[in-house]
C-alpha positions as CSV (number, residue, x, y, z in Angstrom):
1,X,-51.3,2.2,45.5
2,X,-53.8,0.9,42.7
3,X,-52.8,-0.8,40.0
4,X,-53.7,2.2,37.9
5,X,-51.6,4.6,39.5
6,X,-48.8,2.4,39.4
7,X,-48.8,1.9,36.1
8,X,-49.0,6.3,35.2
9,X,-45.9,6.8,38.2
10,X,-43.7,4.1,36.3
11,X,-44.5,5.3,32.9
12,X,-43.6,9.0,33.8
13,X,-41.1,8.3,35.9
14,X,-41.0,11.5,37.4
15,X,-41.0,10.4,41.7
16,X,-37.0,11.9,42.7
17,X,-36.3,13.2,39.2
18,X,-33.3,15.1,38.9
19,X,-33.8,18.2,37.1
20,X,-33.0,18.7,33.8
21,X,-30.2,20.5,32.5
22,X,-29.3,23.3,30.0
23,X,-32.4,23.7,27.4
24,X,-31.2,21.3,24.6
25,X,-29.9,18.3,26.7
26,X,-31.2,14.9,26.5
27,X,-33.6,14.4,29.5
28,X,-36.2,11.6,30.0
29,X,-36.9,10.2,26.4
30,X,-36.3,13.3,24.6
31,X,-34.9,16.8,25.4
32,X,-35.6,19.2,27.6
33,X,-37.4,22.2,26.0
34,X,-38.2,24.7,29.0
35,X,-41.1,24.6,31.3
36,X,-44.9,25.3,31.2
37,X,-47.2,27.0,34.0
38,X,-49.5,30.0,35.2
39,X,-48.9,33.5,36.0
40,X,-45.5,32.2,35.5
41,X,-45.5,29.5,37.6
42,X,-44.0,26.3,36.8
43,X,-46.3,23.5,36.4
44,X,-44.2,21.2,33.9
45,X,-41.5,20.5,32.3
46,X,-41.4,19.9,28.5
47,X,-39.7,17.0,26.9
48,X,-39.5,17.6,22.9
49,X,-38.9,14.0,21.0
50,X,-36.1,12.9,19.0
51,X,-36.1,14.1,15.7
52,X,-35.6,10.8,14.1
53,X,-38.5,9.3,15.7
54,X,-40.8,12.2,17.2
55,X,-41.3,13.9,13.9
56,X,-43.4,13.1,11.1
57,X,-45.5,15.3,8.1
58,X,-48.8,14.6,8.9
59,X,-52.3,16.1,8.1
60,X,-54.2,17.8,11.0
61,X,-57.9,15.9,9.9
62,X,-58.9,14.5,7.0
63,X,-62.8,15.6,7.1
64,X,-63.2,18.9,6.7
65,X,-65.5,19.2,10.0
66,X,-65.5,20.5,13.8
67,X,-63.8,17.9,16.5
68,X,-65.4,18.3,20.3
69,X,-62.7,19.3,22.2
70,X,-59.3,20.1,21.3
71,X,-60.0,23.7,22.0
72,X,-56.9,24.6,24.5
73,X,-53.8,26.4,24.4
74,X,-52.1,25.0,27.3
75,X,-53.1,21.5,28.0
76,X,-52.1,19.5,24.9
77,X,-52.3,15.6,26.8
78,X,-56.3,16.8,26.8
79,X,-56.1,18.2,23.4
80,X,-54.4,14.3,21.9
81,X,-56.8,12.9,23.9
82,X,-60.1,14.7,22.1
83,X,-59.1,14.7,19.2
84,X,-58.5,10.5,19.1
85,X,-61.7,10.1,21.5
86,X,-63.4,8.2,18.4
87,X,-60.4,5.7,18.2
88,X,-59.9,6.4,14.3
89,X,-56.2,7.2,13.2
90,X,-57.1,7.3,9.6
91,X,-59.2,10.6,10.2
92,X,-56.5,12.1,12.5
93,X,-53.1,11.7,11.4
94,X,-50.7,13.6,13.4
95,X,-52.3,13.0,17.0
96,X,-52.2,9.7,16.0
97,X,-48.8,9.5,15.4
98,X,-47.7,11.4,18.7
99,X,-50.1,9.0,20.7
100,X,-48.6,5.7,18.9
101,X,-45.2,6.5,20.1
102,X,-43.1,4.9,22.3
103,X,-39.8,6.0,22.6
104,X,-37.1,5.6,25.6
105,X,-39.2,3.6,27.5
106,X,-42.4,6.2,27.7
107,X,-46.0,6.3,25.8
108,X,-47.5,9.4,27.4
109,X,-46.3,11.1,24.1
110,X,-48.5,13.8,22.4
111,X,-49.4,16.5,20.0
112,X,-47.9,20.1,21.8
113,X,-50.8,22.6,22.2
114,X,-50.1,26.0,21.0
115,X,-48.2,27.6,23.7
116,X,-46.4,24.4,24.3
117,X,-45.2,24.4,20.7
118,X,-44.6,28.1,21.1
119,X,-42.1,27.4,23.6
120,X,-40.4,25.2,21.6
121,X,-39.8,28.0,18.8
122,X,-39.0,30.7,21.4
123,X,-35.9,28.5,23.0
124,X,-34.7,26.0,20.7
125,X,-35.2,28.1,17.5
126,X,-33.1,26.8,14.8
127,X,-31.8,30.1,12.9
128,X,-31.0,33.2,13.1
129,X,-33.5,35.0,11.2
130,X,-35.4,38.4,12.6
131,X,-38.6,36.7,14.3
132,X,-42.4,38.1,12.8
133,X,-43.5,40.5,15.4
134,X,-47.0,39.6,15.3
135,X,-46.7,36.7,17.5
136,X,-44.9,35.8,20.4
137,X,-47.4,36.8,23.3
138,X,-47.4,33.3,25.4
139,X,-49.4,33.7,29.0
140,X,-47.9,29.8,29.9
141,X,-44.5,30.7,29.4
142,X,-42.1,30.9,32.2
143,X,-41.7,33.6,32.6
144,X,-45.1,34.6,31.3
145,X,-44.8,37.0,27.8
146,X,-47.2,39.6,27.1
147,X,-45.8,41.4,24.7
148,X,-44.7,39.8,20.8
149,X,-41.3,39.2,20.0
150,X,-38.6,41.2,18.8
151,X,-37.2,41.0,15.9
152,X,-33.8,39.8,17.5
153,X,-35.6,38.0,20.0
154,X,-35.9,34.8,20.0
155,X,-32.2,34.2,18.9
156,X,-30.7,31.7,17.6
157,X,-30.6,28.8,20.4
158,X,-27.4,27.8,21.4
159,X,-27.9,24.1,21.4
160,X,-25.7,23.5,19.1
161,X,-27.9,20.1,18.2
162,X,-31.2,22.2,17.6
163,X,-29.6,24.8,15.6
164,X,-30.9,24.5,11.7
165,X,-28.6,21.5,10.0
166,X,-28.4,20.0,13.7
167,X,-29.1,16.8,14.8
168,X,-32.3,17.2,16.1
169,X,-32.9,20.6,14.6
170,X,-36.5,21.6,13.9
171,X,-37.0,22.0,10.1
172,X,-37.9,25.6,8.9
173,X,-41.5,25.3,8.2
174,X,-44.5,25.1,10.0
175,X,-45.9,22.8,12.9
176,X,-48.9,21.5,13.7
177,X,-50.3,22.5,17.4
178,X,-53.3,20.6,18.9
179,X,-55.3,23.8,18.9
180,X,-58.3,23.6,17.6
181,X,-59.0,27.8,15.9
182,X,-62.5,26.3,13.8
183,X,-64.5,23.9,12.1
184,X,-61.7,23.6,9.4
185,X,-58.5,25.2,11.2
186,X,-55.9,24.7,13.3
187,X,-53.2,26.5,14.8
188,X,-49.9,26.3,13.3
189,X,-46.6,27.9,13.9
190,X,-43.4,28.6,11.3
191,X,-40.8,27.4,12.5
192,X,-38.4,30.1,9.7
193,X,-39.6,33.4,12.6
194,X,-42.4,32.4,15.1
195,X,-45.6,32.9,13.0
196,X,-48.5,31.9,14.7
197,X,-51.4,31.5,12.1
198,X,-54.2,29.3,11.7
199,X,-53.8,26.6,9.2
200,X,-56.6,24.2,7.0
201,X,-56.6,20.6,9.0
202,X,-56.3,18.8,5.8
203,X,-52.7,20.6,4.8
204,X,-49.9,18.5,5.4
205,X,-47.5,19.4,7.6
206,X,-44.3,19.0,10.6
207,X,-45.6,17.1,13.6
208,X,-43.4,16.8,16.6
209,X,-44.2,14.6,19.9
210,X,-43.6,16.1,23.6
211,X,-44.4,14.5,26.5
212,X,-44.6,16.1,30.2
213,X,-43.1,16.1,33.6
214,X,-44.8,17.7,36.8
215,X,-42.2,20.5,38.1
């Protein structure tokens, strides 16, 4: 084995992995936030940071102006990754601050694309409020959703440490994704019922890390 691949197999850490447990429980860095794949087919599962260090208020970009890349729902690493291509964190805040980290031992922390960050709504919502119906549809979900939620569901998750005044409980308000929507937007989520909307890059707002672990 090369160097190289050494290196990526000890910082995942993911050769005879037990799996995680319930959603909600610490696993690998972080906590386990449900998994990621196709036709609903795992691929990954998702690891959401600790609150006290995987969150920050960030702005999305500080120009006002298109960034190459950063285009896709599903594969936030690739997202991070275009979005700090030209190596300056003063432009681009909150990828920056998900790439910096390095928490439990791991660095292959980054920015959740938009159905990433959708799962995190849909099982470790913090309250019980009725969900907008206008969102929800999530094609990398597992199982794979095609239709938008209830108003009852999502509930209320029942990891006790995610629910709102928890822990590690997401804060009621919105979320950057890694999504790219235009030259000036980006796609952000509420985190009060599940609205998916897009959102000016240079508004300030929640950022919280993930990292990923082949099924």
């Amino acid at each position: 084995m090369s160097g190289a691949l050494q290196v990526t197999f000890m910082n995942q850490r993911s050769f005879g992995l037990a799996p995680p447990g319930a959603i909600g429980s610490a696993y690998q860095g972080g906590f386990y936030a449900g998994q990621i794949g196709v036709s609903s087919v795992p691929t990954h599962y998702l690891v959401v940071a600790p609150l006290s260090s995987g969150q920050s208020t960030r702005v999305w970009k500080l120009v006002a102006t298109a960034t190459p890349g950063a285009n896709s729902d599903i594969d936030g690493p690739q997202n991070t990754t275009d979005i700090t291509a030209d190596g300056n964190s003063t432009i681009y805040p909150a990828a920056w601050f998900c790439k910096n980290l390095s928490i439990g031992g791991f660095t292959d922390w980054y920015m959740p694309a938009k159905n990433e960050l959708e799962i995190f709504y849909y099982n470790l919502k913090p309250t019980s409020s009725a969900n907008n119906t206008s969102s929800g549809i999530n094609p990398n979900a597992v199982p794979a959703r095609s239709s938008n939620y209830s108003s009852g569901n999502p509930s209320q998750t029942s990891a006790t440490a995610f629910q709102s005044g928890g822990s590690q409980a997401f804060t009621v308000a919105n979320y950057w994704s890694s999504t790219q929507t235009g030259d000036t937007t980006a796609l952000q989520q509420y985190f009060g019922n599940g609205n998916q909307y897009d959102g000016y890059k240079g508004n300030s707002r929640r950022t919280r890390a993930v990292r990923r672990i082949p099924v």
